[in-house]
Structure formats: structure tokens, C-alpha cells
N, C-alpha and C positions, 0 to 999 in steps of 0.2 A: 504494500500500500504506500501510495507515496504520502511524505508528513507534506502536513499541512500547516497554517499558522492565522491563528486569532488574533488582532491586535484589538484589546477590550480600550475602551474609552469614553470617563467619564464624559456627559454634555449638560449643559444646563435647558439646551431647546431642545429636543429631538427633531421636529422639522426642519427648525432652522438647520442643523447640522448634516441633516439628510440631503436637503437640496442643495448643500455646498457640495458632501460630497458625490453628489448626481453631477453635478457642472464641473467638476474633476474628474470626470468618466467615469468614477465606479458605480457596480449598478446592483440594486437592493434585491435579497432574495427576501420576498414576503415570507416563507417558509420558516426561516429563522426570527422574524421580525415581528414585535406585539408593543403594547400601548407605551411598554418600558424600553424597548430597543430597535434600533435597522442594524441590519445584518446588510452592509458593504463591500458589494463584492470588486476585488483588486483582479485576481485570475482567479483559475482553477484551484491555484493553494494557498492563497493571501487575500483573507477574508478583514475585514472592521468591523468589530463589533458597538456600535453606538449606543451607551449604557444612560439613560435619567440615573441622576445621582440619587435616586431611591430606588433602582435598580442595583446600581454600583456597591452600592450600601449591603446590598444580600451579600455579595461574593466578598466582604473584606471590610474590616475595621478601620483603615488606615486610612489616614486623613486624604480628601482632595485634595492636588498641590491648586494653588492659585494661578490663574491664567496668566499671571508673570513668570511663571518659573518654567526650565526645562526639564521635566521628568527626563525625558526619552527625545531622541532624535530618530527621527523615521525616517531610514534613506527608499525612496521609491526611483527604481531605473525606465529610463526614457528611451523612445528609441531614438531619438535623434534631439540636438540642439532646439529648433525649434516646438518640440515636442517641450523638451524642459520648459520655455519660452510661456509655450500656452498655457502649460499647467498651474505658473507661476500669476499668469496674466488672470486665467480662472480663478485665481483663491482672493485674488484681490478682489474683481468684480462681483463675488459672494459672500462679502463678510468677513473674507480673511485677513490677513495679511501679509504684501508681499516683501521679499527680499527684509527680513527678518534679520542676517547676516548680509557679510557683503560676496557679492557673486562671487564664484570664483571657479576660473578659465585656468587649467593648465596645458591647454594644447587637445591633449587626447581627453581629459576628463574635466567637466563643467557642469557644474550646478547651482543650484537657486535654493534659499531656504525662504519657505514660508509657517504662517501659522494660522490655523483653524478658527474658528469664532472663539474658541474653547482655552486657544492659546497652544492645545496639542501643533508640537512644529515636526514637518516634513521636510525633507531635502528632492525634492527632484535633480536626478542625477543621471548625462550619458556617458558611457563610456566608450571610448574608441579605442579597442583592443591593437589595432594595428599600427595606429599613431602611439600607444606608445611605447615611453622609451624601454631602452632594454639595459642601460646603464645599472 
């Protein structure tokens, strides 16, 4: 079986945060999803789980961090530059926030940090295996 991977994530709107990330291509399987959650689908094995923080609350005692802080840094791969671009362009025009960090270009790999309504921060990231170096 191939593993697969949940990334759970508190949210204070579940809509709002569903249709941010619907405008970031991923796309909701109803099947996993109810009044307390969207289940966000990335691919085949890179699901988000979108938790109401009375949701969040069953699975774990531990404090919400505050939407200024960085729990986690979520690298998501791009297939190309302007792909990074979009995605970066998407999270702003939904609530997000973009270029969070400052870009950064090193030839063969280049990406964008943003952050979610929620404050949860993503890296859209491509890599060009054959640009690069071998040093």
C-alpha cells in the first residue's frame, strides 16, 4: 500500500478556508468532510485535513499556536516556475498571504512562501533537477 499523509489543520472559518484552498487547486472529498472538517485533496497521497478548532480540540490538548507563529513549514512542489507564481498569486487573492519570506531563486530551485487565513505557511517550491549543480 502506498503511505499516504494527512496534514490536520486547525481553522477558525471552515469555509473560508475551504475556498482558499479550492483557489489553490486542491479539491474537497465530501466523503471525509462534515460540519467540523474539509478533507483537501493535494494528490493521490497528500490529503489536508481542515479541523474547526472544536474539532481540533477532540484529537489533542495542546494549545492552538497563534496565527503569528510558525508551527510547520509546508513545502508543496510545483511543476514549473510559473506554476509557483500562481499559487503564490492564488493565496493572496483568497485571504492569504503572499511572499510571507523573501523569494528565493537559486537557479534550478525557486520558491514563494505564503500563508493561509489561518496563518498555516506553505512554500510553493520547483525544482529543476537538471539545472542543478553537481558541485
Amino acid at each position: 500500500m502506498t503511505r499516504m499523509i494527512f496534514v490536520n489543520l486547525p481553522v477558525t472559518d471552515l469555509g473560508r478556508s475551504q475556498a482558499f484552498y479550492e483557489a489553490l487547486g486542491f479539491t474537497n472529498n465530501p466523503q471525509f468532510s462534515d460540519e467540523g472538517s474539509a478533507c483537501m485533496v493535494v494528490s493521490e497521497t497528500i490529503h489536508v485535513m481542515l479541523l474547526t478548532h472544536a474539532k481540533w480540540k477532540g484529537f489533542t490538548d495542546r494549545p492552538i499556536p497563534p496565527a503569528t507563529s510558525s508551527e510547520v513549514l509546508l513545502a508543496l512542489s510545483c511543476d514549473s516556475r510559473e506554476a509557483v507564481d500562481a499559487m503564490n498569486a492564488a493565496a493572496a487573492a483568497h485571504g492569504g498571504t503572499a511572499d510571507i519570506n523573501p523569494v528565493q531563486d537559486l537557479g534550478f530551485m525557486y520558491n514563494r512562501n505564503l500563508a493561509d487565513p489561518d496563518g498555516h505557511v506553505w512554500e510553493a517550491v520547483f525544482m529543476d533537477m537538471e539545472a542543478m549543480p553537481t558541485d
